[in-house]
C-alpha positions, 0 to 999 in steps of 0.5 A: 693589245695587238702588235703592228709589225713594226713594234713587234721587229722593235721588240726583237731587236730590243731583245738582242741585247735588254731584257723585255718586259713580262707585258713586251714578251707576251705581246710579241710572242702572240704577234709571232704565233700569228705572224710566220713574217715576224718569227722569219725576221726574228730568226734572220736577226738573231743570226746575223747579230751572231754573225757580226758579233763573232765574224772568226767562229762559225754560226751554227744556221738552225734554219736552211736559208735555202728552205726560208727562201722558198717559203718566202717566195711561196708566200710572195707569189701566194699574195700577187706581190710579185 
C-alpha cells in the first residue's frame, strides 16, 4: 500500500518519539525513496524537534538550509506554482 503525503508526515512525526511498526517503517521508507518533499520534511522535523528539545546546545545542521532552500524553489519554479 502506497502512502499519500499526509500519512507519511504522520509517520515521521510518530517516529520523533515511538517506535514504528516493521510494516510503518517499510511503507514510509518507500514513500521517502520516491518522495524528496517527504524526506525534505523529515529532515526540517528531525531538526527542529532538536531544536526546541535542547534550545542551550547547538544543533548540528547536517544539511545546508541555504542548499534546501534552492532545491525547493527549483522545484517550485519546475512545477509552475509559483
Amino acid at each position: 500500500m502506497f502512502l499519500s503525503c499526509i500519512k507519511a508526515t504522520e509517520l515521521i512525526e510518530k517516529k520523533l518519539y515511538f517506535r514504528l511498526t516493521m510494516k510503518e517503517k517499510i511503507q514510509l521508507e518507500a514513500h521517502k525513496a520516491m518522495c524528496n518533499a517527504c524526506t525534505n520534511y523529515e529532515k526540517q522535523s528531525y531538526f527542529i524537534d532538536k531544536a526546541l528539545s535542547h534550545p542551550s546546545e547547538p544543533v548540528e545542521n547536517s544539511t545546508d538550509l541555504s542548499d534546501l532552500k534552492k532545491e525547493t524553489l527549483a522545484k517550485i519554479s519546475r512545477s509552475g506554482l509559483n
